[in-house]
C-alpha positions as CSV (number, residue, x, y, z in Angstrom):
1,X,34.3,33.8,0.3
2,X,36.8,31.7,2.2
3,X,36.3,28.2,1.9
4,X,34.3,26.9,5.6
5,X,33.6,30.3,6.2
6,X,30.3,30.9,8.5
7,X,27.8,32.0,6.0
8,X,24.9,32.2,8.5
9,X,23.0,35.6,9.3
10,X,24.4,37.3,12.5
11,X,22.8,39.6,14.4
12,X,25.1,42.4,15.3
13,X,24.6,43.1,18.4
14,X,21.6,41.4,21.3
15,X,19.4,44.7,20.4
16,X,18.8,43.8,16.8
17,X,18.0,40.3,17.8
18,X,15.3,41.3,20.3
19,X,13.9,43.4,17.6
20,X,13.7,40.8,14.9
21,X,11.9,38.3,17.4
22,X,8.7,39.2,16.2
23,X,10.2,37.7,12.9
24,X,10.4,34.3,14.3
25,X,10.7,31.9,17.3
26,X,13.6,32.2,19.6
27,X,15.3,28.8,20.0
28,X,17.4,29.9,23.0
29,X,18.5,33.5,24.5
30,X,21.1,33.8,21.3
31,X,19.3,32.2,18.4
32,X,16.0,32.7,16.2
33,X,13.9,30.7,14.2
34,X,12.7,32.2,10.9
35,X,10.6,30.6,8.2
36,X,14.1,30.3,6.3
37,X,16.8,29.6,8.9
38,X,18.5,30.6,12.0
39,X,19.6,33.8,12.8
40,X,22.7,34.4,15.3
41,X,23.2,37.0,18.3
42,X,26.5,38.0,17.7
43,X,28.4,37.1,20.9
44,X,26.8,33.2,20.5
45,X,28.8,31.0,23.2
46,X,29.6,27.1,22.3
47,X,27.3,26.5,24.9
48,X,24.5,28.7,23.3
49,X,25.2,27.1,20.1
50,X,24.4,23.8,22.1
51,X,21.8,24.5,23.5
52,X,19.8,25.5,20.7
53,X,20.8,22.2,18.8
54,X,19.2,20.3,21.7
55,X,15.8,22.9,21.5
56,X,15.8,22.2,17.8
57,X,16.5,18.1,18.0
58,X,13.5,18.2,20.5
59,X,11.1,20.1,18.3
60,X,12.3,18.3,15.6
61,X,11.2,14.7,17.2
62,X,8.2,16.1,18.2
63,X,6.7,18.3,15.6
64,X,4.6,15.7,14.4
65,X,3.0,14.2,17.5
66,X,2.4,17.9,18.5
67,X,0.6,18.9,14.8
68,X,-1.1,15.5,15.6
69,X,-2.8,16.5,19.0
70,X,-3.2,20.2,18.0
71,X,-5.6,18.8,14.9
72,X,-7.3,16.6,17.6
73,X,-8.2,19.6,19.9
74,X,-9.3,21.3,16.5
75,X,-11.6,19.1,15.4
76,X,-13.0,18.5,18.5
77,X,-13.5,21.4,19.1
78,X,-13.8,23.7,16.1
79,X,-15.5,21.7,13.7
80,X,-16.6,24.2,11.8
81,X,-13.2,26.8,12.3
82,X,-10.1,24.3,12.0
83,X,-9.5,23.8,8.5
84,X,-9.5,27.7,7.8
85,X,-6.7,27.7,10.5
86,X,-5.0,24.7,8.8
87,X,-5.1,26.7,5.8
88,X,-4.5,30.2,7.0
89,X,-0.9,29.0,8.8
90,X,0.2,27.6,5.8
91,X,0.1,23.3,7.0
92,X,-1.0,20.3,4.0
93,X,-4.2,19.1,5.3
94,X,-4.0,15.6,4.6
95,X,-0.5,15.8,6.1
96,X,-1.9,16.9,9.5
97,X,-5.1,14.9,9.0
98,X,-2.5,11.5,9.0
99,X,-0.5,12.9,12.1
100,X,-4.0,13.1,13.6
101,X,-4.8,9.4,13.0
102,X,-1.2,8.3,14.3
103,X,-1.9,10.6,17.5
104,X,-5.1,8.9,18.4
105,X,-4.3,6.0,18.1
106,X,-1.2,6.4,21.0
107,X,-2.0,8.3,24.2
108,X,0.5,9.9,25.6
109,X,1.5,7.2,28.3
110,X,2.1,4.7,24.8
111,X,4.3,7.0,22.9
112,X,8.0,5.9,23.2
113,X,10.6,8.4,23.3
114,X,13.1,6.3,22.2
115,X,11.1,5.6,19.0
116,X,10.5,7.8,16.3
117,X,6.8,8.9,15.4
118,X,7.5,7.2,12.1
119,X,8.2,3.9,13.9
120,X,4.5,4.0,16.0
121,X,2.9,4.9,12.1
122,X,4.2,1.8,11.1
123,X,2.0,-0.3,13.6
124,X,-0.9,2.4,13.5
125,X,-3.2,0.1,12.1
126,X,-2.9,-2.6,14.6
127,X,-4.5,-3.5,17.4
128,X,-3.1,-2.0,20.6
129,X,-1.4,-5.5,21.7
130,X,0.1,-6.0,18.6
131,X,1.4,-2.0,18.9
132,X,3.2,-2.9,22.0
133,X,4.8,-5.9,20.7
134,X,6.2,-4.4,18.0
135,X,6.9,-1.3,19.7
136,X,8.5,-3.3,21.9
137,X,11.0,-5.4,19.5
138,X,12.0,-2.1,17.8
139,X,12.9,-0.4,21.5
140,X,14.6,-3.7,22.8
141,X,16.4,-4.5,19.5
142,X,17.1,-0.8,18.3
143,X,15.0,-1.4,14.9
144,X,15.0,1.6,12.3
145,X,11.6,2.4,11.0
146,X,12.3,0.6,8.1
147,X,13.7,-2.5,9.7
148,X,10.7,-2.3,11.9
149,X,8.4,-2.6,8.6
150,X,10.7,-5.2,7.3
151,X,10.0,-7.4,10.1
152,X,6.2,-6.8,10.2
153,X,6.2,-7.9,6.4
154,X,8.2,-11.3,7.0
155,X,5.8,-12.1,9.9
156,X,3.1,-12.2,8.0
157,X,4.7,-13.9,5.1
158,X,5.4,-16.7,7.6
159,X,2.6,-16.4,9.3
160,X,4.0,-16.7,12.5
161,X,2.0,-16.9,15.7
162,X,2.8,-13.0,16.1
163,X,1.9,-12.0,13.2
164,X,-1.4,-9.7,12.9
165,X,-4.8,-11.1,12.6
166,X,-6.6,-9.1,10.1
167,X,-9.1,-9.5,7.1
168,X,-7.9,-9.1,3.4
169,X,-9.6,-6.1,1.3
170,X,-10.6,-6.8,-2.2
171,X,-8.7,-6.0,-4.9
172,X,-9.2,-3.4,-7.0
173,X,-8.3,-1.5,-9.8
174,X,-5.9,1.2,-10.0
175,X,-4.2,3.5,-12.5
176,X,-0.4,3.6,-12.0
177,X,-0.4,7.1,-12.4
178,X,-2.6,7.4,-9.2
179,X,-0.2,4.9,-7.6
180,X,2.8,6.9,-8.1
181,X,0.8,9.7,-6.3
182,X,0.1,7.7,-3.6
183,X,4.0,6.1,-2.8
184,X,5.3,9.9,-3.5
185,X,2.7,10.7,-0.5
186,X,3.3,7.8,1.5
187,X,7.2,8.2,0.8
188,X,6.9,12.0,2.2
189,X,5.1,10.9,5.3
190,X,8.1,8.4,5.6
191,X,5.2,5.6,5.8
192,X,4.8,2.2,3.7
193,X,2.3,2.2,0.8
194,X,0.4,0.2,2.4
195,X,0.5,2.0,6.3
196,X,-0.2,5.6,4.0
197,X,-3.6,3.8,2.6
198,X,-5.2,2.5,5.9
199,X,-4.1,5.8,7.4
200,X,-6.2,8.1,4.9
201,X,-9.3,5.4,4.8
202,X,-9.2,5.4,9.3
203,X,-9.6,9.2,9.0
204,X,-11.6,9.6,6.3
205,X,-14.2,7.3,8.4
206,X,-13.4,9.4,11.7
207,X,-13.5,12.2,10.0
208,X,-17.0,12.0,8.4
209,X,-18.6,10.7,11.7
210,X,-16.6,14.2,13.4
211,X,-18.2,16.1,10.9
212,X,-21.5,14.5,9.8
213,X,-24.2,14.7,12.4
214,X,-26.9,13.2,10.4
215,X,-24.7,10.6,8.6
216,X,-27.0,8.6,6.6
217,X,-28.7,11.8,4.6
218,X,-24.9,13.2,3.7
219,X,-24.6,9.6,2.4
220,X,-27.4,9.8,0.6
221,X,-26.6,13.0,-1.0
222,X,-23.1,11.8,-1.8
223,X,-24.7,8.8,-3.5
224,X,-26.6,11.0,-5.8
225,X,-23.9,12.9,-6.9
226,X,-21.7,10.1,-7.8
227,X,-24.6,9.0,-10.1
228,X,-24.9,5.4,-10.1
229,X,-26.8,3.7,-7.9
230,X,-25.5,1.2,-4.8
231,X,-26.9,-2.0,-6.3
232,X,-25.1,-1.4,-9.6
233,X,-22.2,-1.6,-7.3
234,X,-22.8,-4.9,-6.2
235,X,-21.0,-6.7,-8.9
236,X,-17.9,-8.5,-8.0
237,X,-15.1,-6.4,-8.2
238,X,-11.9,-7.8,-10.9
239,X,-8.7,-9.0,-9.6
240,X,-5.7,-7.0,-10.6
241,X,-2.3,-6.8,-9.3
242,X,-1.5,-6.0,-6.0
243,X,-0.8,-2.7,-4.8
């Protein structure tokens, strides 16, 4: 193989590549999305080369906004169906799940285009006001995701006018190993440890009110199984490190 030779699969000629669409998505009128890359008409033009590099940048940047509303119809809808879909096409449930959360939390008329969906998972958790305003630094100021986080952190730790107003959890004890599981998580979602955490407990509450019509006797039974009873769980709960 010559060194910067084109290794990518081309079609021969515009026939084979309609016959291999029902192998994948087309991206434009000379290129086809498979589950393991593109594949090439032959006679591909600089322009249709392009093109589908703008298609793909687009469904890129939005893949996860759209995964987020498409688990929002689902569940409103197909209680009892979706996660049999989620499963069947082949998508991490918890993945989608957090998408979900992110997606309600932003109508459409809130997202920013100029943002990534990364950046509006960072201020998820906060109070629409407070979503704008840091929204609104990051789109002004041209923030990265992480600078964005960065910035949320030292207003707090200044406690700055700005900063949010929010309630501190307990701590509570955790095994490292089941930390490391939860920053590899939070690192895939691209969100901070603690942005992952608040995301999972918000749909774990929506999601038990979607799918729990009689609430307090699934409680009940859930209480059961775990054994002990609540008021043995009323004991103050020991300091440890932070998360």
């Amino acid at each position: 193989m010559v060194a910067g030779q084109d290794t990518r699969p081309v079609l021969a000629n515009m026939s084979s590549y309609r016959q291999t669409r029902k192998e994948g998505t087309r991206i434009s009128n000379q290129v086809l999305a498979t589950r393991l890359g593109l594949r090439f008409a032959g006679a591909l033009s600089f322009e249709g080369w392009e093109r589908a590099g703008e298609q793909i940048s687009r469904i890129v940047s939005s893949s996860a906004w759209c995964l987020g509303d498409w688990i929002i119809v689902g569940q409103s809808r197909f209680t009892d169906r979706y996660k049999h879909v989620i499963e069947a096409v082949g998508l991490d449930y918890q993945t989608v799940r957090n998408y979900a959360w992110v997606a309600r939390r932003f109508e459409l008329s809130r997202r920013r285009d100029t943002l990534s969906f990364q950046h509006h998972a960072e201020v998820a958790s906060l109070p629409p006001e407070e979503q704008d305003y840091w929204l609104d630094r990051a789109e002004d100021r041209g923030w990265s995701r992480n600078r964005l986080r960065q910035e949320i952190r030292n207003s707090r730790s200044v406690g700055t006018d700005n900063a949010p107003k929010a309630s501190a959890l307990p701590r509570i004890i955790v095994t490292k190993e089941r930390i490391a599981r939860w920053r590899a998580s939070a690192e895939q979602m691209q969100m901070s440890l603690e942005s992952w955490i608040i995301a999972n407990l918000d749909s774990a509450a929506e999601m038990a009110q979607i799918e729990a019509p009689t609430p307090i006797r699934r409680i009940d039974s859930r209480v059961r199984e775990l054994g002990p009873p609540l008021r043995q769980l009323d004991a103050p709960i020991r300091e440890t490190s932070d998360l």
